[in-house]
MARPA-424816 format. One record per residue (C-alpha): x negated, y, z negated. Coordinates in pm, 1 decimal. Each point is the difference from the previous one (the first is absolute). Layout:
<r><c1>X</c1><c2>Y</c2><c3>Z</c3></r>
...
This chain:
<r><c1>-14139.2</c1><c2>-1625.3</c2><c3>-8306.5</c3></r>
<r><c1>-175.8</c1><c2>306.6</c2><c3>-97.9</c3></r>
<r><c1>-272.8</c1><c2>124.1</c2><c3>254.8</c3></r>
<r><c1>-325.8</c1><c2>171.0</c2><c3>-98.3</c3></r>
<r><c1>-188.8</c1><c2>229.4</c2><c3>228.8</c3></r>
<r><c1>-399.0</c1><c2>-0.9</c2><c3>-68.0</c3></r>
<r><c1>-208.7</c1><c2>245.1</c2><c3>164.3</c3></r>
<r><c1>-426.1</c1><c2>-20.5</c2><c3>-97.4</c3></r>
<r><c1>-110.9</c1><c2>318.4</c2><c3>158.7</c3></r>
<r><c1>-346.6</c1><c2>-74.2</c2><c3>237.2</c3></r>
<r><c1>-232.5</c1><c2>206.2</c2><c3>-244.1</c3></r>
<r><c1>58.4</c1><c2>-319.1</c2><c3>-227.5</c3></r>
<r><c1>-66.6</c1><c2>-301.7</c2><c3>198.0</c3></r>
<r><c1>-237.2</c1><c2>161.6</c2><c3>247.3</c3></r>
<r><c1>-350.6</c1><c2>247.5</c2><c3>-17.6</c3></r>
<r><c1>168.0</c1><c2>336.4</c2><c3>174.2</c3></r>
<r><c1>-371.5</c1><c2>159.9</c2><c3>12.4</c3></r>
<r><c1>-111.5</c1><c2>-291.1</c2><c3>254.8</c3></r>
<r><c1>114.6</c1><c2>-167.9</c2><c3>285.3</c3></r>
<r><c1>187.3</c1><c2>-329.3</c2><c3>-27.0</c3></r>
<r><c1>-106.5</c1><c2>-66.2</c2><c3>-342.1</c3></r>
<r><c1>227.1</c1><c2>-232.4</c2><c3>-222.1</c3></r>
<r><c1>3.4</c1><c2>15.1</c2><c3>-355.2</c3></r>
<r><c1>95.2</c1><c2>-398.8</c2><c3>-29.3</c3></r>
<r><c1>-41.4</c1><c2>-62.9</c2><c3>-389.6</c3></r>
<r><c1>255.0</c1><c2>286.1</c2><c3>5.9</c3></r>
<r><c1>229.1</c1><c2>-166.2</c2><c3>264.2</c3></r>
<r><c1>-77.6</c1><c2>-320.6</c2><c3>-187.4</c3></r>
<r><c1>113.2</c1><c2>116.3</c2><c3>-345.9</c3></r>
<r><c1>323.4</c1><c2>202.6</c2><c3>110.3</c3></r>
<r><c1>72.1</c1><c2>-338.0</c2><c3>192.8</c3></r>
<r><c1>-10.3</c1><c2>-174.0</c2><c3>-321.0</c3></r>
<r><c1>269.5</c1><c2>253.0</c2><c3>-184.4</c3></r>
<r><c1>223.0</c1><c2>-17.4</c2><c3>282.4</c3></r>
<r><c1>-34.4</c1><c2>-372.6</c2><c3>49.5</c3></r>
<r><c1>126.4</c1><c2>-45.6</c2><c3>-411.2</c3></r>
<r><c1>270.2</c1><c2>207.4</c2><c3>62.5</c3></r>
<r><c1>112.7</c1><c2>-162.0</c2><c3>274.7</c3></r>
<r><c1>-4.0</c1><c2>-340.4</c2><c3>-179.8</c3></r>
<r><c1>150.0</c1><c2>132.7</c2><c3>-331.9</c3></r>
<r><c1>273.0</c1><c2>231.6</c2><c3>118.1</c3></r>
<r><c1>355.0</c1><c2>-45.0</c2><c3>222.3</c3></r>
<r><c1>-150.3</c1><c2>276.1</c2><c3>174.6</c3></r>
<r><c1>-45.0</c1><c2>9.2</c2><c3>405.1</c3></r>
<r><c1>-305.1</c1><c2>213.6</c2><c3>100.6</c3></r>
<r><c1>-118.3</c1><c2>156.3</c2><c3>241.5</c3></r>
<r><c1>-392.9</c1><c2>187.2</c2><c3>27.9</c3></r>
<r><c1>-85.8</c1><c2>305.9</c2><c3>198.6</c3></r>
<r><c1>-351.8</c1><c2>78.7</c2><c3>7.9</c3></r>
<r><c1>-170.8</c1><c2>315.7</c2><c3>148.9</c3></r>
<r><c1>-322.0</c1><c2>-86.7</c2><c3>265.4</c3></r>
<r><c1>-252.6</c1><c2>251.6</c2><c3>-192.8</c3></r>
<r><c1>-334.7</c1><c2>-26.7</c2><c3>164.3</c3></r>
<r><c1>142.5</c1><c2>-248.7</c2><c3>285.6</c3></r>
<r><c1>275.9</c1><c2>227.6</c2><c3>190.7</c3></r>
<r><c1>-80.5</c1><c2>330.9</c2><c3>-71.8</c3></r>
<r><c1>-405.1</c1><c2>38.8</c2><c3>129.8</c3></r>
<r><c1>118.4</c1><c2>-102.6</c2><c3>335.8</c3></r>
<r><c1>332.9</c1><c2>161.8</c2><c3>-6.3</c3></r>
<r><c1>-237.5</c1><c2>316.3</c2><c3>-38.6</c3></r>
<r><c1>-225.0</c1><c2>-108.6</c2><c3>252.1</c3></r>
<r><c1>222.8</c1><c2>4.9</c2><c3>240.6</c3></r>
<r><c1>209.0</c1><c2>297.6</c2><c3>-100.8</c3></r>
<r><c1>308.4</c1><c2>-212.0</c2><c3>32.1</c3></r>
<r><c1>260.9</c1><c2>243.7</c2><c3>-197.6</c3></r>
<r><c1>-117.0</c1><c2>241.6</c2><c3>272.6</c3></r>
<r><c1>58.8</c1><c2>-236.8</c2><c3>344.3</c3></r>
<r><c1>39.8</c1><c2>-354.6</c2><c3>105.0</c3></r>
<r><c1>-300.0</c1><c2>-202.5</c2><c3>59.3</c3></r>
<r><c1>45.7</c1><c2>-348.1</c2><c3>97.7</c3></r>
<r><c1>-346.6</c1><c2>-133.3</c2><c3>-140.2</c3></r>
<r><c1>33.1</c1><c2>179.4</c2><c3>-340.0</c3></r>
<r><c1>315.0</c1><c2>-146.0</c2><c3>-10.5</c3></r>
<r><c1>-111.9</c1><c2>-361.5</c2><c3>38.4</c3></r>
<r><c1>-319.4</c1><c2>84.8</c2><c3>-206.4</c3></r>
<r><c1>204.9</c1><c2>131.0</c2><c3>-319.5</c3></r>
<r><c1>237.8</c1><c2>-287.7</c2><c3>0.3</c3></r>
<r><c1>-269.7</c1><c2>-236.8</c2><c3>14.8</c3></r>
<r><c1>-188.6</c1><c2>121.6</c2><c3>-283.0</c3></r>
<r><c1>359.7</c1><c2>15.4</c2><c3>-260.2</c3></r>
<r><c1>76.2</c1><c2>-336.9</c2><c3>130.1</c3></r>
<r><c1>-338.5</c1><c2>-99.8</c2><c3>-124.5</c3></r>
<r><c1>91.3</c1><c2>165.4</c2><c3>-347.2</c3></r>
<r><c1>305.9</c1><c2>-156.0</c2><c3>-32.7</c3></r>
<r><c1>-105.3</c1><c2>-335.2</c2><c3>132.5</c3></r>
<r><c1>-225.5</c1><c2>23.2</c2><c3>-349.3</c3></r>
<r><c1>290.8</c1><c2>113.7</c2><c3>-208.4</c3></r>
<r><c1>220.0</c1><c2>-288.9</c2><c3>66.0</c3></r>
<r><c1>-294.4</c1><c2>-270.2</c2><c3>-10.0</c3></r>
<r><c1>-18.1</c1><c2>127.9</c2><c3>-348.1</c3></r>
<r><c1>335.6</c1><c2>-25.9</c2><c3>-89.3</c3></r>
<r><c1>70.6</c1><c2>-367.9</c2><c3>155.4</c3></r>
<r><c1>-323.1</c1><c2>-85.7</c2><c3>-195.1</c3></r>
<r><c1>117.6</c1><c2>171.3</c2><c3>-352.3</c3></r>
<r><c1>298.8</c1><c2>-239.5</c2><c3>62.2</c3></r>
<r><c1>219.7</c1><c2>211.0</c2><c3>129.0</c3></r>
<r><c1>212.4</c1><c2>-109.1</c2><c3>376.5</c3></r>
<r><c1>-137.3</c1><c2>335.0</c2><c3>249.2</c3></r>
<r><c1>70.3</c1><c2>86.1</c2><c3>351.9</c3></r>
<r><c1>-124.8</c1><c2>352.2</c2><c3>188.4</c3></r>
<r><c1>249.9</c1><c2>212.0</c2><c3>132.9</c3></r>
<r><c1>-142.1</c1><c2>222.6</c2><c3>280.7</c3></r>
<r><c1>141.4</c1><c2>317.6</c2><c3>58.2</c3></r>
<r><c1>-127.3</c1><c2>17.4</c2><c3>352.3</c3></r>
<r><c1>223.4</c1><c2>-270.2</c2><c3>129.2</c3></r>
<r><c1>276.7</c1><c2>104.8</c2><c3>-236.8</c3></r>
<r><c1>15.3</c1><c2>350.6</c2><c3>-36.5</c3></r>
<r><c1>126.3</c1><c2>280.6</c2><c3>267.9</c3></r>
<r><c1>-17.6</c1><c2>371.5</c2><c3>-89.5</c3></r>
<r><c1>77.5</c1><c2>325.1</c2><c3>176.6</c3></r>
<r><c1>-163.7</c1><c2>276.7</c2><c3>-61.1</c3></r>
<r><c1>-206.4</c1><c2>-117.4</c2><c3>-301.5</c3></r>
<r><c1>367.2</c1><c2>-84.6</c2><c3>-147.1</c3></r>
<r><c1>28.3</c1><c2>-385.5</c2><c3>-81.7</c3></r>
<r><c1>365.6</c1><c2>-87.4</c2><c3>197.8</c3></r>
<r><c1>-62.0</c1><c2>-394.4</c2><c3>36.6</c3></r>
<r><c1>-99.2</c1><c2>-284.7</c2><c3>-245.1</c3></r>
<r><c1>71.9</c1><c2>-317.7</c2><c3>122.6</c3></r>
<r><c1>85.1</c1><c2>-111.7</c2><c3>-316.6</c3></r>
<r><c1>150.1</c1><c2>-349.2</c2><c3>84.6</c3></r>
<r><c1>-324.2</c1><c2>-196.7</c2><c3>-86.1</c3></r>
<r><c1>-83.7</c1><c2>170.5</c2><c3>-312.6</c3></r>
<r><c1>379.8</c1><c2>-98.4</c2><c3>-129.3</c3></r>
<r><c1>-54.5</c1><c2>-393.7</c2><c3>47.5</c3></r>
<r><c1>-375.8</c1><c2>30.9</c2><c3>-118.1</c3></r>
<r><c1>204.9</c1><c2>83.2</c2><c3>-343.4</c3></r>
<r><c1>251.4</c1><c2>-207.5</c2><c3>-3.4</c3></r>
<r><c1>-285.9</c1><c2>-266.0</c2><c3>50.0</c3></r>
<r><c1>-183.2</c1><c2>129.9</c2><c3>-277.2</c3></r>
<r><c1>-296.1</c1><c2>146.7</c2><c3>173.2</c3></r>
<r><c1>-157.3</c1><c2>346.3</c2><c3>-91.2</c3></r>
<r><c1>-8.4</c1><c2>187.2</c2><c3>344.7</c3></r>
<r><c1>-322.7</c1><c2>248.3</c2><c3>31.5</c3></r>
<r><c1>58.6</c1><c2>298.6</c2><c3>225.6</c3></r>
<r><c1>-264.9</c1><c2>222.0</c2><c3>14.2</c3></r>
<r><c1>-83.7</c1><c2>372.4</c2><c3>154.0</c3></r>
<r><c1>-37.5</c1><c2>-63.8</c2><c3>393.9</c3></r>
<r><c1>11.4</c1><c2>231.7</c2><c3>315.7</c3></r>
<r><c1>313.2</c1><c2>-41.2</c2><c3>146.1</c3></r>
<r><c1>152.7</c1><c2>43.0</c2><c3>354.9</c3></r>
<r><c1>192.4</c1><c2>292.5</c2><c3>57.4</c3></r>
<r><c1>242.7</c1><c2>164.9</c2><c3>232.3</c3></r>
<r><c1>-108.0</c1><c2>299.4</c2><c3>9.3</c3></r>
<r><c1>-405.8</c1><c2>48.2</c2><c3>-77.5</c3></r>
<r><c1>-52.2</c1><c2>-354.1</c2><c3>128.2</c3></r>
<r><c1>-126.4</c1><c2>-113.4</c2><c3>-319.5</c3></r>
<r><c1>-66.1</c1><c2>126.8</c2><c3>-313.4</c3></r>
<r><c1>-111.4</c1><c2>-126.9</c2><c3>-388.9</c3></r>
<r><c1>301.5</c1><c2>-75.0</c2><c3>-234.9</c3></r>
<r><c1>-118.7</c1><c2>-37.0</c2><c3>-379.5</c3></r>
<r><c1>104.3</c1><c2>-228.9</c2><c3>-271.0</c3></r>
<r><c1>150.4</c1><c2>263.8</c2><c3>-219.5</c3></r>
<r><c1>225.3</c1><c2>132.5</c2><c3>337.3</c3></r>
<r><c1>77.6</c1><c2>-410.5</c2><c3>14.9</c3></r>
<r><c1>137.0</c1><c2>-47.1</c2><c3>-381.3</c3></r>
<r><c1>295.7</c1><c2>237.0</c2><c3>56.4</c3></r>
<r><c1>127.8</c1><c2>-169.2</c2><c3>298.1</c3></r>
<r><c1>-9.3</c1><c2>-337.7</c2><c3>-129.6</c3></r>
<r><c1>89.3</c1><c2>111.7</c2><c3>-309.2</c3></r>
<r><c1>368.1</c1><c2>161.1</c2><c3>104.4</c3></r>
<r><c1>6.6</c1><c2>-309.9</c2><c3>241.5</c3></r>
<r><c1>-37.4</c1><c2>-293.6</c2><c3>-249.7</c3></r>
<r><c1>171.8</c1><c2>173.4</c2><c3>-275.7</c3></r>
<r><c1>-351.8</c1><c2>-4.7</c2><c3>-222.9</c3></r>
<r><c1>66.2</c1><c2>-12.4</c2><c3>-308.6</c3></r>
<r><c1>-364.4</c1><c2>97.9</c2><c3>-173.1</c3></r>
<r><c1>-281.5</c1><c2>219.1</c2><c3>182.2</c3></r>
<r><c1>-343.5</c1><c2>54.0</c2><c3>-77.4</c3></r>
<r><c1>-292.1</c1><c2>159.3</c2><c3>171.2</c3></r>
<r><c1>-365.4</c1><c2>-106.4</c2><c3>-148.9</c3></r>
<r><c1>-231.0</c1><c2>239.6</c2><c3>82.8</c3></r>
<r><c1>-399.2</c1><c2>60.4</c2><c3>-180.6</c3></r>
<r><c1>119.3</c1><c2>218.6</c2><c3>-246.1</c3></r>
<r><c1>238.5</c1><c2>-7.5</c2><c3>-286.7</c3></r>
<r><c1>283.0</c1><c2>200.2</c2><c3>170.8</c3></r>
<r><c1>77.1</c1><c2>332.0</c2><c3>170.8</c3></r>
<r><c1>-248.2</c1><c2>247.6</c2><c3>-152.8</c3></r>
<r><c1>37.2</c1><c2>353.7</c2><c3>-33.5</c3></r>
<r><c1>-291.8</c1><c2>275.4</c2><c3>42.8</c3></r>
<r><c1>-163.5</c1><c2>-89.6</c2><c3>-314.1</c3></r>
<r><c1>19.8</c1><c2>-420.8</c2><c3>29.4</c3></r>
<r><c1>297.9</c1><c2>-9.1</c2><c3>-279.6</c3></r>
<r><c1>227.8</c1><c2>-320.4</c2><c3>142.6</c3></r>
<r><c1>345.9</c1><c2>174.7</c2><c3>96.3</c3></r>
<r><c1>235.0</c1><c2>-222.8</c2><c3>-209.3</c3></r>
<r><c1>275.5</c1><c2>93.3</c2><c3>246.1</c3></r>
<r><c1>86.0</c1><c2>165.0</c2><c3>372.7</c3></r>
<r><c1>349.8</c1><c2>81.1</c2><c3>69.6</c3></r>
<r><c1>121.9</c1><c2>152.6</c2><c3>333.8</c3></r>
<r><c1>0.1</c1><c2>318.8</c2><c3>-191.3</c3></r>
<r><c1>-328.3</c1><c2>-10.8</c2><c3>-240.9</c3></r>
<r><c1>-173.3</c1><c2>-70.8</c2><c3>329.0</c3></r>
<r><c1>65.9</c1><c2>319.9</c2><c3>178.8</c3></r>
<r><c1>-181.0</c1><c2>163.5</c2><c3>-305.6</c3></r>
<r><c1>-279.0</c1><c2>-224.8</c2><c3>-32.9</c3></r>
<r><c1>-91.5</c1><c2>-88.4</c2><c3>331.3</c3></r>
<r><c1>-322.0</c1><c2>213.9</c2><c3>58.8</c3></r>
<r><c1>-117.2</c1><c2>-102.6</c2><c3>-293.7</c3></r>
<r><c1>6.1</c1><c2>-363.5</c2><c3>58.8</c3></r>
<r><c1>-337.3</c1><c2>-168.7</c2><c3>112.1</c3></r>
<r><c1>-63.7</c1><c2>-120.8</c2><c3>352.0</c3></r>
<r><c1>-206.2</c1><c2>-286.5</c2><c3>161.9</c3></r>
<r><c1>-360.0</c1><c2>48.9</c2><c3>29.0</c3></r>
<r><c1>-96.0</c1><c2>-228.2</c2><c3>218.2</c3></r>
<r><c1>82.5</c1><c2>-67.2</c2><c3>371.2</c3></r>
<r><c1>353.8</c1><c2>-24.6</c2><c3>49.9</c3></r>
<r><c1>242.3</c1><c2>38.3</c2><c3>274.4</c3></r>
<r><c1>311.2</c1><c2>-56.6</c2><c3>-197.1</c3></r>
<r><c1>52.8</c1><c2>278.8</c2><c3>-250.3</c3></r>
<r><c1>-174.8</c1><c2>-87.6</c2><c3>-345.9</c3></r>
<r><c1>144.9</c1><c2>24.5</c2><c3>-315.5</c3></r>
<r><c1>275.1</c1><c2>259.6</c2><c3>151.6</c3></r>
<r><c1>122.8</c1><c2>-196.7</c2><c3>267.3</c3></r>
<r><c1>66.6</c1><c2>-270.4</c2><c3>-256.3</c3></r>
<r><c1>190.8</c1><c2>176.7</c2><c3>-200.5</c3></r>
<r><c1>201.0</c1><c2>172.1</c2><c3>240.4</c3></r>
<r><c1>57.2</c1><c2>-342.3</c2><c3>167.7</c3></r>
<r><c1>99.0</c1><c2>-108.3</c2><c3>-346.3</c3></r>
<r><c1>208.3</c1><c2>276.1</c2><c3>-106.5</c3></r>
<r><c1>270.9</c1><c2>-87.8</c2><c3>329.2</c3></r>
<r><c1>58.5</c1><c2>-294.3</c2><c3>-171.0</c3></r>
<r><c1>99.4</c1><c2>155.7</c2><c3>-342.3</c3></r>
<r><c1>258.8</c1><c2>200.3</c2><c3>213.7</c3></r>
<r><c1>161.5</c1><c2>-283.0</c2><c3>54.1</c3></r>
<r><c1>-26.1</c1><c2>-107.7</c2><c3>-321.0</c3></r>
<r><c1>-267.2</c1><c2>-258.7</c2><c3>-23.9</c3></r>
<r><c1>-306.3</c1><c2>79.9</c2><c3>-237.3</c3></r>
<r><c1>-357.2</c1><c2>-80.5</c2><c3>44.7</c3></r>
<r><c1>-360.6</c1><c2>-37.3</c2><c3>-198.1</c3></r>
<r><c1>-300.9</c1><c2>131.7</c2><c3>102.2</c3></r>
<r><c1>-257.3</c1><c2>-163.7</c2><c3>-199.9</c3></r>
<r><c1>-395.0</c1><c2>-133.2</c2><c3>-13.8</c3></r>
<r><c1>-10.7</c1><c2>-327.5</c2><c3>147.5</c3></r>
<r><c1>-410.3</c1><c2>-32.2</c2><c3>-18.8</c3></r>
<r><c1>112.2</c1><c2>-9.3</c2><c3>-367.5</c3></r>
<r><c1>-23.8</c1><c2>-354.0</c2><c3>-93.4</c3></r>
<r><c1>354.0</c1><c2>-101.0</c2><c3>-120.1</c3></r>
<r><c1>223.9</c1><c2>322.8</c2><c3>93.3</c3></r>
<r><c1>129.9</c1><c2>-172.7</c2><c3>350.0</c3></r>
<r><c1>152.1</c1><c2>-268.6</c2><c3>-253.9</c3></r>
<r><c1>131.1</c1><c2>230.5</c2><c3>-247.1</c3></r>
<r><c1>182.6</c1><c2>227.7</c2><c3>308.6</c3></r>
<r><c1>123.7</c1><c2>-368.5</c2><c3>94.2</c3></r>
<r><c1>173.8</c1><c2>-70.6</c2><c3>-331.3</c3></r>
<r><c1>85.7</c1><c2>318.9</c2><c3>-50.5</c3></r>
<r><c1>-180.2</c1><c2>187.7</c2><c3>-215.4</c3></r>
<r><c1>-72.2</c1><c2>387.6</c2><c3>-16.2</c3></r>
<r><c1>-323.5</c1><c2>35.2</c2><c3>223.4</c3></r>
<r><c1>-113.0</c1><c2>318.5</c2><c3>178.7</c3></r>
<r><c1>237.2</c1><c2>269.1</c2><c3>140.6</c3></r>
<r><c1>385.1</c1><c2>-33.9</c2><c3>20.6</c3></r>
<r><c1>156.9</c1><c2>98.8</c2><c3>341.4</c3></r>
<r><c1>404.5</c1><c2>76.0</c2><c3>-81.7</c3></r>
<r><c1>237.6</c1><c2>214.7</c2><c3>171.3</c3></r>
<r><c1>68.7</c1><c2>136.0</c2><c3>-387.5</c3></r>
């Protein structure tokens, strides 16, 4: 059974100018799309989401890609759990069978490198039919103690892991922009070293890269051979038309 990786960037579901501020009509909607899918298709699924305005204010505040602090630690993983607790009450209710996957209790990485998913769960969760929801988190790790892994650094590895099949990254805009806000139909490993300080960053507070770190996330996986979307999922609609395949946003390829 085919296996399709969906990633809704933070800047979508959450308010990245405040603190802690959920966009739920948004979550509520996207919840809806993926739920049909999920009926209609033979398709297993599995969600990423990014924390937005719940991870990466207190990530910040306590300067945690700089050192290990056990309270911002505790405080950051709080507040994504809280996001994510919302994201899969809003699936289950659209119709959909949810469970959270925490990266906390799941994840290792050295470094800032992701070396561990315990990915044991996640396999029965779709064999059972159930959408797993991992989401950005801070992360133990051996070396700085701790330290914030990001949904986009997430897709690859479970990607190459579970053999996906389909990728897609929503974000708040209609794909990877260049310098004058004309949608890049397509980024290969080469284009991009050409184009890459012309693409458009994040503007708001983020601790994970932006628009750039997705891409570059994105663009190990067409290495490998396994192409990706970046699309608009606060576009009503576009998160089902990635889902059944349709030309949305910008093309990630190795080619």
């Amino acid at each position: 059974m085919s296996l399709v990786i969906l990633k809704i960037g933070g800047s979508v579901i959450t308010d990245k100018g405040s603190v802690s501020s959920a966009r739920k009509d948004e979550i509520d909607r996207i919840s809806e799309e993926v739920a049909s899918f999920s009926r209609d298709s033979g398709s297993n699924l599995i969600l990423v989401h990014g924390a937005g305005s719940f991870g990466h204010p207190q990530a910040m505040k306590y300067k945690l890609d700089e050192r290990f602090d056990a309270e911002g630690v505790y405080l950051t993983h709080v507040s994504v759990k809280t996001l994510n607790s919302m994201v899969v009450e809003s699936l289950n209710r659209a119709g959909a069978h949810a469970l959270p996957v925490h990266p906390l209790s799941s994840c290792l990485l050295e470094n800032g490198k992701l070396i561990e998913f315990q990915l044991s769960q996640v396999k029965l969760m779709l064999e059972r039919g159930i959408i797993p929801v991992i989401h950005g988190d801070v992360v133990m790790d051996r070396i700085k103690g701790a330290a914030v892994l990001s949904g986009d650094r997430i897709i690859p590895y479970i990607a190459l892991a579970l053999n996906a099949s389909k990728i897609g990254a929503g974000s708040d805009v209609d794909g990877v922009m260049d310098a004058d806000g004309i949608v890049i139909k397509k980024i290969t490993p080469l284009s991009f070293a050409d184009m890459k300080k012309n693409i458009r960053g994040s503007t708001s507070t983020d601790v994970t890269g932006g628009m750039l770190g997705k891409v570059s996330e994105l663009l190990e996986l067409a290495g490998k051979g396994i192409s990706s979307r970046i699309f608009n999922a606060g576009r009503k609609g576009v998160v089902s038309r990635f889902l059944y395949g349709e030309d949305v946003g910008t093309l990630i390829t190795d080619k």
